[in-house]
Every structure is written in C-alpha cells, then in structure tokens.
C-alpha positions, 0 to 999 in steps of 0.5 A: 500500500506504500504506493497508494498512501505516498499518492494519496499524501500527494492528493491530500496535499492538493485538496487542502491547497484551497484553504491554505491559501486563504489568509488566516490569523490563529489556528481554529479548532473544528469546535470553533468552526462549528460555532462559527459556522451559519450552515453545517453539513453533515456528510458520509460515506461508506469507504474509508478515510483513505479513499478517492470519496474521502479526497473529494469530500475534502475538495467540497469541504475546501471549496464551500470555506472558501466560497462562504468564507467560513460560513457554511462547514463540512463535517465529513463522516467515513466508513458509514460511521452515522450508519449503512447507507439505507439508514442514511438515506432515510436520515437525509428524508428526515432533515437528521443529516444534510449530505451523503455518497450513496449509490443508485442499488441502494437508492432503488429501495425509493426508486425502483426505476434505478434499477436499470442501472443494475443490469448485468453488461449494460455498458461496454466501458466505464466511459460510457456509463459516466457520459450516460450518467452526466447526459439525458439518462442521468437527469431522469434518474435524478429528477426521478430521486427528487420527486419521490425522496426529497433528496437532491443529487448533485452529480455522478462520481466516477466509480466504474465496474465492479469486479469479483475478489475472493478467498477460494479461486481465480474467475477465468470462466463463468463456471469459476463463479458456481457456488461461491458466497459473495456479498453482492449490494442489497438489489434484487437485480444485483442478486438476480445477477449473480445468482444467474452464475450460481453465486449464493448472492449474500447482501451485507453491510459493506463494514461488516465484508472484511470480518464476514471474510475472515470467519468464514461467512463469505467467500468474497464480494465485489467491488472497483480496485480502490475499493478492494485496496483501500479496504484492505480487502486484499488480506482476506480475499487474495483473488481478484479478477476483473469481471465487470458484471455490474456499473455503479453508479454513485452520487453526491447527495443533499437532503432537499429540505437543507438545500432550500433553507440555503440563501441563494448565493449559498446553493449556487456555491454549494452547485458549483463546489460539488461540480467541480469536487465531482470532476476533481475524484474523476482525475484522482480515482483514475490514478490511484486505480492504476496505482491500486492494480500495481499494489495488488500484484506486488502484495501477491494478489493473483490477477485474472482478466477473463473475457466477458464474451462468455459471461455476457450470454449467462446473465444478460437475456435472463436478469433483463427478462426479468427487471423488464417485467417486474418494473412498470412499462419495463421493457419500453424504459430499457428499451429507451435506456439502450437507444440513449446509451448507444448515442454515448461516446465511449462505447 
C-alpha cells in the first residue's frame, strides 16, 4: 500500500491547497468552526478515510470555506460511521443529516426505476456509463430521486465496474463463479445477477465484508480496485479478477429540505463546489486505480482478466427478462435506456 498512501499524501496535499491559501490569523479548532459556522453539513460515506470519496469530500469541504468564507462547514463522516447507507438515506428524508455518497442499488429501495442501472453488461466501458450518467439518462434518474425522496443529487462520481475478489479461486470462466458466497449490494437485480452464475448472492453491510471474510461467512464480494485496496480487502480475499458484471453508479447527495433553507448565493456555491469536487475524484480515482492494480500484484494478489464474451450470454437475456417485467412499462424504459446509451461516446 506504500504506493497508494505516498499518492494519496500527494492528493491530500492538493485538496487542502484551497484553504491554505486563504489568509488566516490563529489556528481554529473544528469546535470553533462549528460555532462559527451559519450552515453545517453533515456528510458520509461508506469507504474509508483513505479513499478517492474521502479526497473529494475534502475538495467540497475546501471549496464551500472558501466560497462562504467560513460560513457554511463540512463535517465529513467515513466508513458509514452515522450508519449503512439505507439508514442514511432515510436520515437525509428526515432533515437528521444534510449530505451523503450513496449509490443508485441502494437508492432503488425509493426508486425502483434505478434499477436499470443494475443490469448485468449494460455498458461496454466505464466511459460510457459516466457520459450516460452526466447526459439525458442521468437527469431522469435524478429528477426521478427528487420527486419521490426529497433528496437532491448533485452529480455522478466516477466509480466504474465492479469486479469479483475472493478467498477460494481465480474467475477465468463463468463456471469459476458456481457456488461461491459473495456479498453482492442489497438489489434484487444485483442478486438476480449473480445468482444467474450460481453465486449464493449474500447482501451485507459493506463494514461488516472484511470480518464476514475472515470467519468464514463469505467467500468474497465485489467491488472497483480502490475499493478492494483501500479496504484492505486484499488480506482476506487474495483473488481478484476483473469481471465487470455490474456499473455503479454513485452520487453526491443533499437532503432537499437543507438545500432550500440555503440563501441563494449559498446553493449556487454549494452547485458549483460539488461540480467541480465531482470532476476533481474523476482525475484522482483514475490514478490511484492504476496505482491500486500495481499494489495488488506486488502484495501477491493473483490477477485474472477473463473475457466477458462468455459471461455476457449467462446473465444478460435472463436478469433483463426479468427487471423488464417486474418494473412498470419495463421493457419500453430499457428499451429507451439502450437507444440513449448507444448515442454515448465511449462505447
């Protein structure tokens, strides 16, 4: 991991670069900036303090000081240290806490509909996914959230796929997937998904991954590279092979009841700061991912890049089939969403 964390110092360095060029007097402690402070956002998420959502959190934190000289605070809250993140969700409706970094599977326990984004090899490359995310697709999706949650998305992070690690074997072929217990996202197609390999698809709180493969209750999961390695993953599950099965989307959330309390200088910033922090954990998730696959090979994880031509046919006409009549007007959405992402560069 030496590799990752001298990066991540690097980055580290960058995200505070903002506030340190602002003019100070004396040193304030964070008690100080809360009592200070008009507006204080508490914001969480599920990965650790190491992570690429932790250094845009920072970003965001950086750039609203700055932007509101100190009026409008950031408490950032790692590795779901205010609960899972259904149960953030739920707190955001409530007015409880005031931001997040959550993803559409768990969303869809609101809105069903995000279930699309689930399917089984729905986009051939992280880029198209992302420019999907960013164009017509995604502002459904996010009007979709607003309306039936009162929670605002900001913005897409750039997370990519989600691949198979475990403790048992390497992934060459979709046989290789039979019988395995991985923890999957809590999603009914998520768990169709896999469940189409004869995985025993076991959904679980992503804190509870780590120690649920140590004792023997899990065999892996899934998960991007930076995931897997920031979560010391590695240690309990030595496999790791890049399968590509599912695209996550992940967002920037605020709770719509604190966004419209916001003065309207204060929300613009709050837009503006958020685009810019999202576009900033495009470029650092990038480079730690491609440090992140370089620590792995040298800790001794084995690497496996099986093709999808042979996984494609297994999950695809199935989970779709299914999803298609579960959901209202199901085939004509996916029918829609496929015509919107062959229009997307990066195919």
């Amino acid at each position: 991991m030496a590799g990752i964390e001298r990066s991540l110092r690097k980055l580290w360095i960058a995200a505070l670069t903002i506030s340190l060029a602002q003019p100070s007097c004396t040193p304030r402690s964070e008690a100080d900036a809360v009592a200070e402070a008009e507006w204080v956002a508490r914001l969480s998420h599920a990965y650790q303090a190491n992570s690429d959502y932790q250094l845009m959190a920072e970003r965001f934190k950086a750039l609203m000081a700055e932007r509101t000289e100190g009026r409008f605070l950031v408490e950032i809250y790692p590795s779901g240290q205010l609960g899972s993140e259904r149960v953030t969700v739920e707190q955001l409706q409530a007015g409880a806490q005031q931001m997040a970094i959550s993803g559409t599977p768990v969303l869809a326990g609101w809105v069903p509909e995000g279930q699309v984004f689930d399917l089984p090899y729905l986009f051939e490359t992280r880029d198209q996914g992302l420019n999907a995310l960013n164009g017509a697709v995604g502002d459904w999706w996010r009007q979709l959230l607003l309306e039936k949650t009162g929670i605002r998305s900001l913005g897409f992070l750039d997370y990519g796929f989600r691949h198979v690690y475990n403790s048992k074997r390497s992934i060459t072929d979709p046989s290789d997937l039979s019988g395995l217990k991985l923890r999957v996202l809590q999603s009914h197609t998520y768990i169709s998904a896999y469940e189409a390999f004869d995985v025993q698809a076991t959904p679980m709180a992503y804190g509870e991954v780590y120690s649920g493969m140590q004792q023997g209750v899990i065999d892996g999961g899934e998960a991007n590279v930076i995931g897997y390695m920031t979560s010391r993953l590695h240690e309990v599950g030595r496999f790791f092979s890049f399968t590509a099965i599912t695209y996550n989307p992940i967002t920037l959330l605020v709770s719509e009841r604190f966004y419209q309390n916001l003065p309207e200088e204060v929300q613009e910033a709050l837009v503006l700061s958020a685009e810019e922090s999202l576009e900033y954990q495009k470029t650092i998730a990038r480079e730690m991912e491609a440090e992140a696959i370089e620590e792995m090979k040298a800790a001794g994880v084995t690497v496996t890049y099986p093709s999808t031509e042979r996984f494609v046919p297994i999950a695809r006409p199935k989970v779709w089939d299914d999803l298609a009549a579960r959901l209202p007007d199901g085939r004509s959405l996916i029918e829609w969403l496929e015509s919107e992402i062959e229009r997307m560069p990066g195919g």
